[in-house]
C-alpha positions in Angstrom: 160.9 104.2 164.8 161.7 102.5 161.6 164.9 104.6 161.0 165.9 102.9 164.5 165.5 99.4 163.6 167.0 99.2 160.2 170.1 100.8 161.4 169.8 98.6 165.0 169.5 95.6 162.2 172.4 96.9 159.8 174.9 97.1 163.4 174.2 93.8 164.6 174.3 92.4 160.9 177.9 93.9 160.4 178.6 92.8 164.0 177.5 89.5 163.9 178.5 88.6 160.2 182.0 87.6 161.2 181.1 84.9 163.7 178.2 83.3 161.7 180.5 83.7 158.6 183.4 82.1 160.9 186.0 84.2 158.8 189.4 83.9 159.4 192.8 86.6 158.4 195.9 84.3 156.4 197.8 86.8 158.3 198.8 84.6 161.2 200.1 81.7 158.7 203.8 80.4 158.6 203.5 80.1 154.9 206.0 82.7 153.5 204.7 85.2 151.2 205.0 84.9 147.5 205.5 87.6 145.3 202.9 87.6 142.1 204.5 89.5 138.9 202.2 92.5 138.0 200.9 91.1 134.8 199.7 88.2 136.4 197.5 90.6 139.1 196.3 92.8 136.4 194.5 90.4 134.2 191.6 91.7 131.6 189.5 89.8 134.0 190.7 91.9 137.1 190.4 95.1 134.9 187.3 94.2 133.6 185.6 93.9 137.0 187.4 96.6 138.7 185.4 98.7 135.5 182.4 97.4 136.6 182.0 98.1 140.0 183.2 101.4 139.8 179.9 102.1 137.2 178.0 100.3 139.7 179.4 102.4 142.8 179.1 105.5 140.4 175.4 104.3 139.7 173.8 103.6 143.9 173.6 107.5 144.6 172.0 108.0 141.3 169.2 105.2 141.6 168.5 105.0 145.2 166.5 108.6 145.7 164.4 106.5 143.1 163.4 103.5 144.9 159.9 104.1 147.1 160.8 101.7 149.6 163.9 103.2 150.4 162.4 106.2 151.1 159.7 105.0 153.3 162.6 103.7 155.5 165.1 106.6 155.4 
C-alpha cells in the first residue's frame, strides 16, 4: 500500500511540476542562435561540476540499500 502511494506521489509530482513550475522551452524564440566557441563551454567550472555529479550519481546505488527509511518504503 505504501509502495502504491509513493510512486502515485512521484507521477503526479513529475506530472504536475511543469505547470506549478510554469516552465517554458527558448525553442519557439525568433532570436537567432549564437554559436559559443568550445573553450568558453568547457570552463574548469563546467568540468569541475560535470566531476561531481558523476561521483554523486556513481555514489546513490551504493548508499541507498543503506538508508532504513528507504527500505521501509520500497
Amino acid at each position: 500500500m505504501k509502495r502504491r502511494l509513493f510512486i502515485i506521489a512521484i507521477i503526479l509530482c513529475t506530472t504536475l511540476a511543469p505547470l506549478i513550475i510554469s516552465a517554458h522551452v527558448k525553442w519557439f524564440t525568433e532570436e537567432p542562435a549564437v554559436k559559443e566557441d568550445i573553450t568558453t563551454i568547457l570552463s574548469p567550472f563546467f568540468i569541475s561540476f560535470a566531476l561531481l555529479v558523476a561521483i554523486v550519481l556513481a555514489a546513490i546505488p551504493q548508499i541507498l540499500p543503506r538508508i532504513p527509511v528507504l527500505q521501509m518504503v520500497l
